[in-house]
Structure formats: C-alpha cells, structure tokens
PQR file with spaces between the fields and no chain letter, atoms N, CA, C, O and H, PARSE charges and radii, in Angstrom:
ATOM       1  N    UNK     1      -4.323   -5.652   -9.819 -0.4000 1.5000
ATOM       2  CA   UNK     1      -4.593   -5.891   -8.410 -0.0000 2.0000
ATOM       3  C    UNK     1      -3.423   -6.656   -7.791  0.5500 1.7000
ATOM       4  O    UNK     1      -2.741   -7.510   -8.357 -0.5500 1.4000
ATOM       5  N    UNK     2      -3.332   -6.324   -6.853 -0.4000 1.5000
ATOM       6  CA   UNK     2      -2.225   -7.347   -5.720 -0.0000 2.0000
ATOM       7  C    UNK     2      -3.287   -7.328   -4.352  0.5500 1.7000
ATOM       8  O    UNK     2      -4.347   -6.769   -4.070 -0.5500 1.4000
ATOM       9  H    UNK     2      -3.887   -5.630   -6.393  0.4000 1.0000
ATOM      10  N    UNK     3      -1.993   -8.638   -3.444 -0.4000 1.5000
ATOM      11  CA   UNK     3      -3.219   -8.702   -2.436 -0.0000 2.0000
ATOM      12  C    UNK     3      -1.276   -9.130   -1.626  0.5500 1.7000
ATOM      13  O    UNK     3      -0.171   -9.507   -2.015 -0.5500 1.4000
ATOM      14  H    UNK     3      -1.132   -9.092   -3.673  0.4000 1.0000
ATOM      15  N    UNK     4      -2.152   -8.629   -0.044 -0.4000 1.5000
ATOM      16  CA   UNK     4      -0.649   -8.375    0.971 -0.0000 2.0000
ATOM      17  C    UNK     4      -0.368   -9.527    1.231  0.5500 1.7000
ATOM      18  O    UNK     4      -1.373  -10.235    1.293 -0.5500 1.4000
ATOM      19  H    UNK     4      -3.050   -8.322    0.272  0.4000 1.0000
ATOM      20  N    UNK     5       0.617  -10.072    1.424 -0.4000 1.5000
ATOM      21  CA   UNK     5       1.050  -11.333    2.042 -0.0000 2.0000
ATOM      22  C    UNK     5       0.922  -11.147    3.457  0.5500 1.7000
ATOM      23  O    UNK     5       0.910  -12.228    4.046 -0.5500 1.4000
ATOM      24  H    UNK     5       1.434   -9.497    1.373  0.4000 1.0000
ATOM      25  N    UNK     6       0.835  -10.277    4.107 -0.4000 1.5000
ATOM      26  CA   UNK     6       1.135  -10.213    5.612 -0.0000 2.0000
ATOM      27  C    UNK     6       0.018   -8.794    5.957  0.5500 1.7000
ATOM      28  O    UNK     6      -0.409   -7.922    5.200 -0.5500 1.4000
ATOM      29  H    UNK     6       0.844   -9.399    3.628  0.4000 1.0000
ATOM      30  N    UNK     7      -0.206   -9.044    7.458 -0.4000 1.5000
ATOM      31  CA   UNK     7      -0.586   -7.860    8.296 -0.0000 2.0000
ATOM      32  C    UNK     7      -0.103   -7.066    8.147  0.5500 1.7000
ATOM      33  O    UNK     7       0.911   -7.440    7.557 -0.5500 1.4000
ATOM      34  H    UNK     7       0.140   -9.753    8.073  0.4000 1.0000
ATOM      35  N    UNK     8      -0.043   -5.521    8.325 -0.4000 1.5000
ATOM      36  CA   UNK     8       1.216   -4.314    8.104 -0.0000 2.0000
ATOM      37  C    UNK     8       0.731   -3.308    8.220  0.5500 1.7000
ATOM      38  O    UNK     8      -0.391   -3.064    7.776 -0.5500 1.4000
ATOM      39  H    UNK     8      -0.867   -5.217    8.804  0.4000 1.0000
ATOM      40  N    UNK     9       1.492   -2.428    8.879 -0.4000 1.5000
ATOM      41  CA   UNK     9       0.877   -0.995    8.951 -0.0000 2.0000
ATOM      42  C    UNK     9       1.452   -0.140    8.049  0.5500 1.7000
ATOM      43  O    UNK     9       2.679   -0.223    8.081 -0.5500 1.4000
ATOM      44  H    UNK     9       2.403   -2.627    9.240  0.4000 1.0000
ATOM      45  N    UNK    10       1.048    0.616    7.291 -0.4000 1.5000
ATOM      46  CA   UNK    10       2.300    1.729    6.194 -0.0000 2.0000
ATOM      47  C    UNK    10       1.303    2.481    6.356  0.5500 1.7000
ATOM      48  O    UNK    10       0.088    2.292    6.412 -0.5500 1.4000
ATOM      49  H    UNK    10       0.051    0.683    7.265  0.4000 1.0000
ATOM      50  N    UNK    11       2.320    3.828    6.461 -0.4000 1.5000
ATOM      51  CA   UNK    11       2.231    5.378    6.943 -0.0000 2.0000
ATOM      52  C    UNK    11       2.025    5.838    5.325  0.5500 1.7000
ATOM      53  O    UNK    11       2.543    5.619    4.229 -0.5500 1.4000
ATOM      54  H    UNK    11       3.307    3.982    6.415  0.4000 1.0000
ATOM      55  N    UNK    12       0.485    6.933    6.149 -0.4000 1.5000
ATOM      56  CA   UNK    12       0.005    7.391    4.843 -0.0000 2.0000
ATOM      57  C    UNK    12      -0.334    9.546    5.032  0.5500 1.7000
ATOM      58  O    UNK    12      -0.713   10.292    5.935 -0.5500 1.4000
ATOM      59  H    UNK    12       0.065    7.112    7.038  0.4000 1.0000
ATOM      60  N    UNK    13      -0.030    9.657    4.012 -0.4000 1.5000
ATOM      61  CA   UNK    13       0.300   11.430    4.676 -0.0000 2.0000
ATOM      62  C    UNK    13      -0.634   11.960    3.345  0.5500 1.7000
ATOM      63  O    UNK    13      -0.058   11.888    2.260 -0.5500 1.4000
ATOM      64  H    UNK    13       0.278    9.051    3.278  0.4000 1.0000
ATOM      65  N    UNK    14      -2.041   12.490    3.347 -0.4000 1.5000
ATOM      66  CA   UNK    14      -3.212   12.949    2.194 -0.0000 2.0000
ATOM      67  C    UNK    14      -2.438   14.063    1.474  0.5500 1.7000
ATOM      68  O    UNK    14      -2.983   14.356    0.410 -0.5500 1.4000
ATOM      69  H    UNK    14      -2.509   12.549    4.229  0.4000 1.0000
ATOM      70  N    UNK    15      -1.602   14.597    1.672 -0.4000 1.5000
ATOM      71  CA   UNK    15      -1.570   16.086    1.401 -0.0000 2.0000
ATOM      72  C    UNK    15      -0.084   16.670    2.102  0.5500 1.7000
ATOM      73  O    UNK    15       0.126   16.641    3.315 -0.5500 1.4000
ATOM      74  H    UNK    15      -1.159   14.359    2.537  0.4000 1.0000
ATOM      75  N    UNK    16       0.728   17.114    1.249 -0.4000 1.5000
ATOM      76  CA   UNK    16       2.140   17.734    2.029 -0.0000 2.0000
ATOM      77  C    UNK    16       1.577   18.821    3.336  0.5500 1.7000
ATOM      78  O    UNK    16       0.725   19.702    3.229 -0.5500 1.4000
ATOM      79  H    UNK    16       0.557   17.137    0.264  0.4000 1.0000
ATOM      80  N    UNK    17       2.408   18.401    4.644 -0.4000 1.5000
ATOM      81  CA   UNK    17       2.544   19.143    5.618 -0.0000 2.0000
ATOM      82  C    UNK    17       1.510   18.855    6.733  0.5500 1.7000
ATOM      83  O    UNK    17       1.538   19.369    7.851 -0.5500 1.4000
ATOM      84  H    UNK    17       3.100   17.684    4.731  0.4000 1.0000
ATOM      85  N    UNK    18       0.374   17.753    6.178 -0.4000 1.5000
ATOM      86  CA   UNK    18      -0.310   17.441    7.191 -0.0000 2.0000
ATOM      87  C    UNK    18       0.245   16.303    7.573  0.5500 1.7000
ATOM      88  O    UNK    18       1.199   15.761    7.015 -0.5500 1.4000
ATOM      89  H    UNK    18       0.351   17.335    5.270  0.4000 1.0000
ATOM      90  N    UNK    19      -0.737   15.647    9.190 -0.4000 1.5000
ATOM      91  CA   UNK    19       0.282   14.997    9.762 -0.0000 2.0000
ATOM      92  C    UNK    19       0.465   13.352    8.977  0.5500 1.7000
ATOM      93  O    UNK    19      -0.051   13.199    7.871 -0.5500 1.4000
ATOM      94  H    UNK    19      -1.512   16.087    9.644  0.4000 1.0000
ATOM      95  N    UNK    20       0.938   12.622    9.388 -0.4000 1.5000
ATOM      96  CA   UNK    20       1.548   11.344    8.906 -0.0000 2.0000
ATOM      97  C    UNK    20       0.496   10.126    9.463  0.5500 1.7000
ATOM      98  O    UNK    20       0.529    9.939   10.679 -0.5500 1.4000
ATOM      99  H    UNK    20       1.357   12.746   10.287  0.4000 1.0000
ATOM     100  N    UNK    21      -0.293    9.412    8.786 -0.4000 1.5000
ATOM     101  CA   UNK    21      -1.031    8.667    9.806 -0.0000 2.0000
ATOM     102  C    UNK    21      -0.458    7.104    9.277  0.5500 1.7000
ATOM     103  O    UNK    21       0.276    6.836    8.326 -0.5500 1.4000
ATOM     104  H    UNK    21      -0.320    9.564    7.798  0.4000 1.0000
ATOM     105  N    UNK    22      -1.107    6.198   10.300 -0.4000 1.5000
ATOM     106  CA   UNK    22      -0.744    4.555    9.984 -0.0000 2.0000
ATOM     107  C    UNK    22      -1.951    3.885   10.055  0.5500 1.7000
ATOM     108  O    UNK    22      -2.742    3.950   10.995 -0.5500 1.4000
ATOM     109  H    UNK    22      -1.703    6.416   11.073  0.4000 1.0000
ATOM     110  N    UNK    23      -2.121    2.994    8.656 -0.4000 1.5000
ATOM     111  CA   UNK    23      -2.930    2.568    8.399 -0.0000 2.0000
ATOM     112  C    UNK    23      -2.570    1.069    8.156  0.5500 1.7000
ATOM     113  O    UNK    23      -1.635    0.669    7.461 -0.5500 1.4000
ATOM     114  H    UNK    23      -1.478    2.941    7.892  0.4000 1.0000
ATOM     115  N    UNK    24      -3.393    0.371    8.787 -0.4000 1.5000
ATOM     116  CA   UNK    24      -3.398   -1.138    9.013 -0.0000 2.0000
ATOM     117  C    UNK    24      -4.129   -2.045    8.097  0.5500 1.7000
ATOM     118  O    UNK    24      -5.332   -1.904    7.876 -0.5500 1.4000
ATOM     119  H    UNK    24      -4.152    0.696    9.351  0.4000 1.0000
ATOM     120  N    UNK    25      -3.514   -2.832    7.646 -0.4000 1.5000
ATOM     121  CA   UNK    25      -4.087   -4.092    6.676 -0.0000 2.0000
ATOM     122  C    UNK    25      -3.942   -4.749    6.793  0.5500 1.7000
ATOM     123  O    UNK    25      -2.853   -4.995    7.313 -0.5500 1.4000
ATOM     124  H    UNK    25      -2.537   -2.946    7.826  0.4000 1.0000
ATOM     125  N    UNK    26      -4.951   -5.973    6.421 -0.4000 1.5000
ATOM     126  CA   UNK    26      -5.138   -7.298    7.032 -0.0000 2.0000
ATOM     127  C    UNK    26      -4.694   -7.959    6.120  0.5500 1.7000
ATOM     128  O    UNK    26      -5.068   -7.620    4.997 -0.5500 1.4000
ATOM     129  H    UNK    26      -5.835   -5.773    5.998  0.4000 1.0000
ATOM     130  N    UNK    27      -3.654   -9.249    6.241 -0.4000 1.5000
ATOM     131  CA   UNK    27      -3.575  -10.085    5.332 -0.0000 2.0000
ATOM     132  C    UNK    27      -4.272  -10.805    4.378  0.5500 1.7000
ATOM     133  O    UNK    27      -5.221  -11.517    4.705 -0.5500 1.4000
ATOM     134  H    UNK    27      -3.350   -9.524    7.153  0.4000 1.0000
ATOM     135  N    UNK    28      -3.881  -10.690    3.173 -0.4000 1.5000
ATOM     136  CA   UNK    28      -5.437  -11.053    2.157 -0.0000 2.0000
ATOM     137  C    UNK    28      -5.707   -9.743    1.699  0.5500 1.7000
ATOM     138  O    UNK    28      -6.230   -9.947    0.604 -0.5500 1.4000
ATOM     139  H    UNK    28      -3.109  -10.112    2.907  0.4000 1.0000
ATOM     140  N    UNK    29      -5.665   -8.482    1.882 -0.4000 1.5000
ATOM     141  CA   UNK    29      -6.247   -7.213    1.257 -0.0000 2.0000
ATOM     142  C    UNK    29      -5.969   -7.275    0.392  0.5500 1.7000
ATOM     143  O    UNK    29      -4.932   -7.839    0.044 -0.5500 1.4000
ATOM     144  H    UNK    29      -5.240   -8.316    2.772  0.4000 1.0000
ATOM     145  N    UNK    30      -7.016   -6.553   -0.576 -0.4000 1.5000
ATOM     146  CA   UNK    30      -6.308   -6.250   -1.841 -0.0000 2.0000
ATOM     147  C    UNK    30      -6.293   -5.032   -2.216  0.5500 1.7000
ATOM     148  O    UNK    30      -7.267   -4.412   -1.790 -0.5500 1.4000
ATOM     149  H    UNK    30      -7.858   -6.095   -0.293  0.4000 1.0000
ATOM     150  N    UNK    31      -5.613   -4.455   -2.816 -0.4000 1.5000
ATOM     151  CA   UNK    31      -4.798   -3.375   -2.869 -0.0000 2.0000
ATOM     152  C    UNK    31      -4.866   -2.998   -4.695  0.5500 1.7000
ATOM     153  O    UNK    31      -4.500   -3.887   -5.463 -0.5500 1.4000
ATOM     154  H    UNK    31      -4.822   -4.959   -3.162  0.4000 1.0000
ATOM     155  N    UNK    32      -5.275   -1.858   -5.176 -0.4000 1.5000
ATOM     156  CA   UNK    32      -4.643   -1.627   -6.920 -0.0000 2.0000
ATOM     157  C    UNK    32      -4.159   -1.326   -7.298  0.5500 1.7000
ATOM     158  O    UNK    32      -4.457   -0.141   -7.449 -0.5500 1.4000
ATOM     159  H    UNK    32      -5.572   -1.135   -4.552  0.4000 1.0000
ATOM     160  N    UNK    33      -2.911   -1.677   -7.960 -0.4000 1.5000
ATOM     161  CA   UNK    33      -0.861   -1.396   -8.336 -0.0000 2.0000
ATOM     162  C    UNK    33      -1.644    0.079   -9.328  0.5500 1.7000
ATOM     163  O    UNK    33      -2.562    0.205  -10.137 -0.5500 1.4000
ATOM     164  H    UNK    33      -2.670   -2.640   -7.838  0.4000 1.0000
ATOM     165  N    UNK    34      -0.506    1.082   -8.583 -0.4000 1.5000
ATOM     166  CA   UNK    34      -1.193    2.173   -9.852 -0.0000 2.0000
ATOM     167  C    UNK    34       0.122    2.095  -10.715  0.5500 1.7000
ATOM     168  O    UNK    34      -0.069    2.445  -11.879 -0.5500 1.4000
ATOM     169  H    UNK    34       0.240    0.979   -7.925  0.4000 1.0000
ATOM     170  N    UNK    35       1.779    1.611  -10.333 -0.4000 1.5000
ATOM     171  CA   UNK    35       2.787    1.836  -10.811 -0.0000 2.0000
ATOM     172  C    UNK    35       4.052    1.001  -10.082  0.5500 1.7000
ATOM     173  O    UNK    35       3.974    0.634   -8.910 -0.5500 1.4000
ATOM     174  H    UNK    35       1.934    1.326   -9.387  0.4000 1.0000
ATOM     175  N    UNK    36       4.841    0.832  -10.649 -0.4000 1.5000
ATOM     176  CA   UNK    36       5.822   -0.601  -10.108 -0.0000 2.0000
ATOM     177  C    UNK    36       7.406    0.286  -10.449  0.5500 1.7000
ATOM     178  O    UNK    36       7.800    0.802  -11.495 -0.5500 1.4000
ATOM     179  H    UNK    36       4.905    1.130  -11.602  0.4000 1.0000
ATOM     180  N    UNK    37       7.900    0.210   -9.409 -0.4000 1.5000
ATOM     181  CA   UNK    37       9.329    0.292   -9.759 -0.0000 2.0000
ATOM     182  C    UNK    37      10.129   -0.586   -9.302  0.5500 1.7000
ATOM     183  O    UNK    37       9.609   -1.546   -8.731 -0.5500 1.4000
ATOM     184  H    UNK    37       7.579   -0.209   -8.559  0.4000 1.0000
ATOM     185  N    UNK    38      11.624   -0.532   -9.408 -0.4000 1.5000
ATOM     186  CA   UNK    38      12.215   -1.905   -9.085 -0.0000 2.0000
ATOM     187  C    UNK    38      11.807   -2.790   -7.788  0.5500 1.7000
ATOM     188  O    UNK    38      11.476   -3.975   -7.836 -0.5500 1.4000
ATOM     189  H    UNK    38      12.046    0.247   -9.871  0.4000 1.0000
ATOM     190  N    UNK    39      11.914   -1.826   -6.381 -0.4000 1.5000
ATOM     191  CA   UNK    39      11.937   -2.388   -5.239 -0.0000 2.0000
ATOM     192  C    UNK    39      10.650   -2.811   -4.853  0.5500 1.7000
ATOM     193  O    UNK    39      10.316   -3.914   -4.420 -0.5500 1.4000
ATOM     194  H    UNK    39      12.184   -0.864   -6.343  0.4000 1.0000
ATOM     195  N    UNK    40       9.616   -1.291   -5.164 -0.4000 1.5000
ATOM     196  CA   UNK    40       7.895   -1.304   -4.438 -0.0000 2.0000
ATOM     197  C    UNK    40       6.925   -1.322   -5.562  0.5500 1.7000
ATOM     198  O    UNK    40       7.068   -2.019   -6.567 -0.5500 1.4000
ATOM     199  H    UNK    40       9.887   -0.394   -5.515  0.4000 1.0000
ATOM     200  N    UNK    41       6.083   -0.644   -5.373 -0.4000 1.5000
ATOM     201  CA   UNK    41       4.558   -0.569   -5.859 -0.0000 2.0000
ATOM     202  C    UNK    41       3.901    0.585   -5.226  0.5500 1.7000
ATOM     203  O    UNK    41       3.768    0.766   -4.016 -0.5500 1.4000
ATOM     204  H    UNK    41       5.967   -0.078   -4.557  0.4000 1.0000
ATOM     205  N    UNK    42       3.437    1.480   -6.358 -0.4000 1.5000
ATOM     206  CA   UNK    42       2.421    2.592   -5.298 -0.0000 2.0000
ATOM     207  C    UNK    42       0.902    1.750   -5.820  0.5500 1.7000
ATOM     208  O    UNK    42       0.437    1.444   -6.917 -0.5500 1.4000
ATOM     209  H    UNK    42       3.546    1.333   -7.341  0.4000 1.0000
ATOM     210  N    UNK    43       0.598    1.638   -4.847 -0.4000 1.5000
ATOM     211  CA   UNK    43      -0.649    0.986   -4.483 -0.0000 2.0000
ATOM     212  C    UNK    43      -1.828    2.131   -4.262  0.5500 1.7000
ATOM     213  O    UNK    43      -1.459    3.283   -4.034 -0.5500 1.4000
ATOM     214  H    UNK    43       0.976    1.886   -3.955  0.4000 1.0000
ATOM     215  N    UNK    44      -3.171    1.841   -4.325 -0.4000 1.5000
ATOM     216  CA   UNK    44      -4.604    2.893   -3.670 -0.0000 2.0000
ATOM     217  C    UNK    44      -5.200    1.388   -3.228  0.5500 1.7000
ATOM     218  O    UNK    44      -5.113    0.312   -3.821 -0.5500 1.4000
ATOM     219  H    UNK    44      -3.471    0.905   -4.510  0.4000 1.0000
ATOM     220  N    UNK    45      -5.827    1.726   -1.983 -0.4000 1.5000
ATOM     221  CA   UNK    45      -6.338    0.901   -1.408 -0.0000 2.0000
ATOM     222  C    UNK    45      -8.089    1.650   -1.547  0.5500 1.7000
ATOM     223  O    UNK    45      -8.252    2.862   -1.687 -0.5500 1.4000
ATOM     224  H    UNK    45      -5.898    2.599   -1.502  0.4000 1.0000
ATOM     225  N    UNK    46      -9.412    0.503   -1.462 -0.4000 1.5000
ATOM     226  CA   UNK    46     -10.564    0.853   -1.216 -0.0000 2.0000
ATOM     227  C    UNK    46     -11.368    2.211   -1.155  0.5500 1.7000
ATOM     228  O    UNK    46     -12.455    2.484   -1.664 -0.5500 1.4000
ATOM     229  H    UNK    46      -9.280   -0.482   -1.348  0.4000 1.0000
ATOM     230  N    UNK    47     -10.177    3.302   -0.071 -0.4000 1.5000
ATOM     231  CA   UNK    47     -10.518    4.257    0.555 -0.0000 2.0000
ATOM     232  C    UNK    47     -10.154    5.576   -0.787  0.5500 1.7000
ATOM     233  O    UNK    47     -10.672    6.690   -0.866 -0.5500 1.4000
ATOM     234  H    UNK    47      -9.294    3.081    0.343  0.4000 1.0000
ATOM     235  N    UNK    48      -9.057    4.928   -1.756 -0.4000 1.5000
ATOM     236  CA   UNK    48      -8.632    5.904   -2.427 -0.0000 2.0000
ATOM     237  C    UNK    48      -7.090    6.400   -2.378  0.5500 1.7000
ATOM     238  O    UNK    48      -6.507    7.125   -3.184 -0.5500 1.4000
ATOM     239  H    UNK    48      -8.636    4.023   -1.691  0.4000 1.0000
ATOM     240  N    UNK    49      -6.413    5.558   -0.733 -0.4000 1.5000
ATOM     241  CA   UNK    49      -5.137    6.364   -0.171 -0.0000 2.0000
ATOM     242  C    UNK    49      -4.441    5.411   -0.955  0.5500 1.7000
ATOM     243  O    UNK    49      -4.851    4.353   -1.431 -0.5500 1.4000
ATOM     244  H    UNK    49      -6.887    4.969   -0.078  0.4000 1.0000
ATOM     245  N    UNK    50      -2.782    6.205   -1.049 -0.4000 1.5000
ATOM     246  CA   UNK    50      -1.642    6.014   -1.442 -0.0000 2.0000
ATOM     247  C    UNK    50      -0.772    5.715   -1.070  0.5500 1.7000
ATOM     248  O    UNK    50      -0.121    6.425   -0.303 -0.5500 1.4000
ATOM     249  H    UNK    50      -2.448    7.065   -0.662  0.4000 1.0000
ATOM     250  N    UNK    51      -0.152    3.781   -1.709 -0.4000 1.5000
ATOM     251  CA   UNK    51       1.309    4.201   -0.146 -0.0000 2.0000
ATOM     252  C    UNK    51       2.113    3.731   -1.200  0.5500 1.7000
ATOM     253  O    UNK    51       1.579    3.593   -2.300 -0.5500 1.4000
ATOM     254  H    UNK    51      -0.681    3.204   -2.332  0.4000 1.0000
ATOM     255  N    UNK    52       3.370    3.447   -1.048 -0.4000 1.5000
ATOM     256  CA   UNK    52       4.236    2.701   -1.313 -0.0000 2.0000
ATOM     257  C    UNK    52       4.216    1.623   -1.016  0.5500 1.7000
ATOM     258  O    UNK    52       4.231    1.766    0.207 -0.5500 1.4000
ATOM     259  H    UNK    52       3.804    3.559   -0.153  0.4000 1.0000
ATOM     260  N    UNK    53       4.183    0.223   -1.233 -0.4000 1.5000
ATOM     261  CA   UNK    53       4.730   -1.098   -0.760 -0.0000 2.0000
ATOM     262  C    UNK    53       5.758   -1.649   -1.469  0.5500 1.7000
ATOM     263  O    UNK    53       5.828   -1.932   -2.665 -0.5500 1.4000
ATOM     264  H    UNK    53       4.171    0.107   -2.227  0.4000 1.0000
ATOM     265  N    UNK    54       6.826   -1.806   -0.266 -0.4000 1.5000
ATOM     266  CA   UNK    54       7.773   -2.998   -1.151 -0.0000 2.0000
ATOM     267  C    UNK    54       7.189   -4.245   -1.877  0.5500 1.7000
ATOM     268  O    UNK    54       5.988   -4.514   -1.898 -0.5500 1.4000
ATOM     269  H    UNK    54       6.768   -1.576    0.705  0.4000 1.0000
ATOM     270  N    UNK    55       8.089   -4.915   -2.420 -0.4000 1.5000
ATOM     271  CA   UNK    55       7.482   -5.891   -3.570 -0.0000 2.0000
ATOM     272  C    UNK    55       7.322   -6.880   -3.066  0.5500 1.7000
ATOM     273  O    UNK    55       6.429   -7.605   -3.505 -0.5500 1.4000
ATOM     274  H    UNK    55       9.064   -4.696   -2.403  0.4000 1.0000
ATOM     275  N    UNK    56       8.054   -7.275   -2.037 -0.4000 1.5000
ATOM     276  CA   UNK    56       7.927   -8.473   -1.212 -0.0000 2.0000
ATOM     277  C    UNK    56       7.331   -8.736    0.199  0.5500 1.7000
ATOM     278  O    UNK    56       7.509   -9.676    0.974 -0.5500 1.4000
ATOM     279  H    UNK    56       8.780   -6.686   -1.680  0.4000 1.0000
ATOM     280  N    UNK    57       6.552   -7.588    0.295 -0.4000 1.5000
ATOM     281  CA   UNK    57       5.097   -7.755    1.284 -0.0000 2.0000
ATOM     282  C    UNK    57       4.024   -8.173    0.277  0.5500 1.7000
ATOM     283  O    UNK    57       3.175   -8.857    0.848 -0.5500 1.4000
ATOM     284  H    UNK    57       6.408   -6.825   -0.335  0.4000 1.0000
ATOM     285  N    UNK    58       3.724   -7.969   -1.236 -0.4000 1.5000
ATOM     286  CA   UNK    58       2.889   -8.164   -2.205 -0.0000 2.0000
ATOM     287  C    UNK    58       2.939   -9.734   -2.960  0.5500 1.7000
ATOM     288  O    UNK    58       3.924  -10.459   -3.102 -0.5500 1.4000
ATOM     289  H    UNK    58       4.413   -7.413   -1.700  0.4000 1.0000
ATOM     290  N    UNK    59       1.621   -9.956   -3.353 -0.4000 1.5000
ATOM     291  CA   UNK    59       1.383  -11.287   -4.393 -0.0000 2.0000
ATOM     292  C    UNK    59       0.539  -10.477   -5.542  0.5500 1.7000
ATOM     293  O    UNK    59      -0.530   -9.868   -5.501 -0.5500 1.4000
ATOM     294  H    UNK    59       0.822   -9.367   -3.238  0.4000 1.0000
ATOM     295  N    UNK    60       1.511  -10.741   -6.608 -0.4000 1.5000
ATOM     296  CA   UNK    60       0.508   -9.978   -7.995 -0.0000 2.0000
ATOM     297  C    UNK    60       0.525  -11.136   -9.189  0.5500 1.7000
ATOM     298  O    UNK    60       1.426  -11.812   -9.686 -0.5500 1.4000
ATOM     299  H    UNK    60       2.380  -11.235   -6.641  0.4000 1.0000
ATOM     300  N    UNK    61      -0.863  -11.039   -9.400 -0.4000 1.5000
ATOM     301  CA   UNK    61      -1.088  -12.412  -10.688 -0.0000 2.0000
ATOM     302  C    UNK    61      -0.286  -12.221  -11.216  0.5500 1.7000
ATOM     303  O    UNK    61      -0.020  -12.905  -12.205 -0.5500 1.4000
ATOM     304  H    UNK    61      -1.595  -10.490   -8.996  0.4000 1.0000
C-alpha cells in the first residue's frame, strides 16, 4: 500500500483508443503499488483503475 502526499489529478485511459479521463485524489488516499520502477509506481486505486505515479507524490511503509 502507499498513500498520496498531495491532492492530484492523473489521467486514466480503461482500454487503448478510448478517451483519456482525469481522476482526482484526495490527499491521504490510499492507493495499491502493483510494481515500482526507478522514477514511479503503477498503482490500482479502490475502483480497480491504473495509473502511474511518480515516487515523490507517494509515502510507502
């Protein structure tokens, strides 16, 4: 688990070719790391969706 340091919107797209939407989170969310690379984190939030977050919008135990 991680949880956001900040408010933020990151653009989330279900499926190639449909449209691009922005989805908003409240500081304090928590979020579940599915995979970490140097810079981000692909994250699934509650709903199931997928984003990328950089590492330094995130707090991970």
């Amino acid at each position: 688990m991680a949880t956001l340091k900040q408010a933020s919107s990151l653009k989330h797209q279900a499926n190639l070719g449909e449209e691009i939407e922005e989805i908003s989170f409240s500081s304090g969310e928590e979020v579940t790391v599915l995979k970490e690379w140097s810079d981000s984190y692909l994250v699934k939030n509650d709903a199931g969706q997928l984003f990328n977050i950089p590492k330094d919008q995130v707090e991970t135990p």
